[in-house]
C-alpha positions in Angstrom: -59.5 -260.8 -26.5 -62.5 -259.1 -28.2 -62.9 -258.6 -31.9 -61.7 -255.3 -31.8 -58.9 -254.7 -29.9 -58.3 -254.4 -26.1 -61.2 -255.3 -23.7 -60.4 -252.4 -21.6 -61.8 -249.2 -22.6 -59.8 -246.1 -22.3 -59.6 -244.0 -18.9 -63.0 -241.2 -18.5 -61.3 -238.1 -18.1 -60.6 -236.4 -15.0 -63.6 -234.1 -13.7 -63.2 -230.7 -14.0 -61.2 -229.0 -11.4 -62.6 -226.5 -8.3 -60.3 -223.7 -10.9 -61.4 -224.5 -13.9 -65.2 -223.9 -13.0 -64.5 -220.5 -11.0 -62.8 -219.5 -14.7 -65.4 -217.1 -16.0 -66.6 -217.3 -19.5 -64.9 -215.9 -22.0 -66.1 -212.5 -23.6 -67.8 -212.4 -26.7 -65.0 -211.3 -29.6 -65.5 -208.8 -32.1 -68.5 -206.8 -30.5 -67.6 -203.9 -32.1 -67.3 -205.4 -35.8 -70.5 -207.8 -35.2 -72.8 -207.4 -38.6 -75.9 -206.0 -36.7 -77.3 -204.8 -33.4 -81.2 -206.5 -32.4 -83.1 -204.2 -30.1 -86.0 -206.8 -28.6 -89.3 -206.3 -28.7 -89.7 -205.6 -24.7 -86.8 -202.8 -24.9 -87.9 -199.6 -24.9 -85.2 -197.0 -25.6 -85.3 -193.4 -24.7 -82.9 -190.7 -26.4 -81.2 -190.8 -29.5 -79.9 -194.0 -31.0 -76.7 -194.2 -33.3 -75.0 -197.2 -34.7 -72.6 -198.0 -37.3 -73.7 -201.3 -38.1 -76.8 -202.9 -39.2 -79.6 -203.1 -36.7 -82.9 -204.9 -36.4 -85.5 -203.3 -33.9 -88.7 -205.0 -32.7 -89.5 -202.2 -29.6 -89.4 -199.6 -28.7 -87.1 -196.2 -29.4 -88.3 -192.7 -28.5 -85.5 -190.5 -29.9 -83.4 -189.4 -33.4 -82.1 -193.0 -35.1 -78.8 -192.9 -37.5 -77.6 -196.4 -38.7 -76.3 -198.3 -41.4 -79.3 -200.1 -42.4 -82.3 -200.9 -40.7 -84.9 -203.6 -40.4 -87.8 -202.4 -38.2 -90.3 -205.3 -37.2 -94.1 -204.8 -37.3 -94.7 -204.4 -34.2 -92.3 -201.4 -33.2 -92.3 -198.1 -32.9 -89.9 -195.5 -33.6 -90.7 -191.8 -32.3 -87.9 -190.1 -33.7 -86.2 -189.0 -37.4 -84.2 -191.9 -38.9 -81.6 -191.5 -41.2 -79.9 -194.7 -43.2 -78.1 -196.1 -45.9 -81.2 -198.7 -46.1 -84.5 -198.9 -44.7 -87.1 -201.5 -44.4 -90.1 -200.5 -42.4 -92.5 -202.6 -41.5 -93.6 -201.1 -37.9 -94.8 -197.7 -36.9 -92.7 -194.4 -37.7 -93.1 -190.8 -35.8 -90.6 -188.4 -37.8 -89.2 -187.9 -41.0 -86.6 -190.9 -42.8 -84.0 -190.1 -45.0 -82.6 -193.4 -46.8 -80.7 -194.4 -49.8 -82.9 -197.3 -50.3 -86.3 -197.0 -48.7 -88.8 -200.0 -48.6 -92.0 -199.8 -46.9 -94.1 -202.6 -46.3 -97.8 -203.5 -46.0 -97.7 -203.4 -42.3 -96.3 -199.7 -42.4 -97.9 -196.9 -40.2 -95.4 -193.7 -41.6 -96.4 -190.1 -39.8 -93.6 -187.9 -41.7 -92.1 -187.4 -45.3 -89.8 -189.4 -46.7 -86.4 -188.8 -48.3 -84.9 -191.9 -50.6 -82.9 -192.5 -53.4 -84.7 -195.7 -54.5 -88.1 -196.8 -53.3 -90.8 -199.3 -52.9 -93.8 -199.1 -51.4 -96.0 -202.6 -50.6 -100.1 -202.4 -51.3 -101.6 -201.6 -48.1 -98.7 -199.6 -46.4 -99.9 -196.2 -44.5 -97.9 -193.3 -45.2 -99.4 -189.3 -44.1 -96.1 -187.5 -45.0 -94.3 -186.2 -48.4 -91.8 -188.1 -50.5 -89.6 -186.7 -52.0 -86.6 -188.2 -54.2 -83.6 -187.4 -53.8 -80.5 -187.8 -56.3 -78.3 -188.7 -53.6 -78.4 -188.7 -49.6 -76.1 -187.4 -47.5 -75.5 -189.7 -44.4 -73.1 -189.1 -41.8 -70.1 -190.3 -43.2 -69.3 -192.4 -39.7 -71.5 -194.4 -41.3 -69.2 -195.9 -43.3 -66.0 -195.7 -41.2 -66.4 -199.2 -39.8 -65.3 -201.2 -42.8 -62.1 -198.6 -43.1 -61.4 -199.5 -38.9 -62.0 -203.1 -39.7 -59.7 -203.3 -42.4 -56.7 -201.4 -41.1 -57.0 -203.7 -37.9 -56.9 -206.5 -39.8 -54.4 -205.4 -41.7 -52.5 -205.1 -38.3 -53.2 -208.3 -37.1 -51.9 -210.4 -40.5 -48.3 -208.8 -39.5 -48.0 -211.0 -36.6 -49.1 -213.7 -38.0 -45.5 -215.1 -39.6 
């Protein structure tokens, strides 16, 4: 007898059945409550873009953008008016923004005015538009209809818990 116990180790388990691998994977849950959308650097999109989430763009969109808040890499463009709760551009922008809270950074190409509540502006950022502050910003109010969705459905879901 060994120092620890039995000399025989326990069983390997059984390898996975023929079934069991034909099983596809399961989807991904809560798509449609997930904290941000990330449009890639090699995705180029054409038409009007509208979200009611956060979303993070490194290519391409040629068309109107309405979001929650947006992060915009340095390397994208965006041909188009954008209108947001938050902005952070860092990339090239084509059309007018609207935005609660506007920051621009160094790496900033803006062709268009600019409507914010609060702003800031890095040292070196390009900008051949107008600003022009605003007391508050009117944003499509489905921007904020998400969190009231999310709620309700959880809401929904705790009464099946017990």
């Amino acid at each position: 007898m060994s120092m620890f116990g039995s000399r025989h180790s326990p069983p390997p388990p059984p390898p996975p059945t023929r079934a069991a691998a034909l099983v596809p994977p399961a989807p991904a849950t809560g798509a449609r409550h997930t904290p941000f959308s990330l449009i890639g650097g090699d995705v180029v999109v054409t038409g009007n873009l509208s979200a009611t989430v956060d979303i993070h763009i490194d290519g391409r969109i040629d068309g109107d953008l309405t979001c929650a808040s947006l992060v915009q890499g340095a390397e994208s463009v965006i041909c188009g008016n954008i209108v947001a709760k938050a902005a952070r551009i860092a990339g090239q922008v084509e059309g007018s923004i609207t935005a609660d809270n506007l920051v621009i950074e160094r790496s900033a190409r803006i062709f268009g005015d600019c409507r914010y509540g609060t702003l800031a502006v890095e040292n070196g950022a390009q900008v051949e538009g107008r600003f022009s502050a605003q007391s508050t910003i009117v944003v499509p109010p489905e921007l904020a209809a998400p969190e009231e969705d999310y709620v309700d459905e959880i809401e929904g879901e705790e009464r099946y818990v017990d």
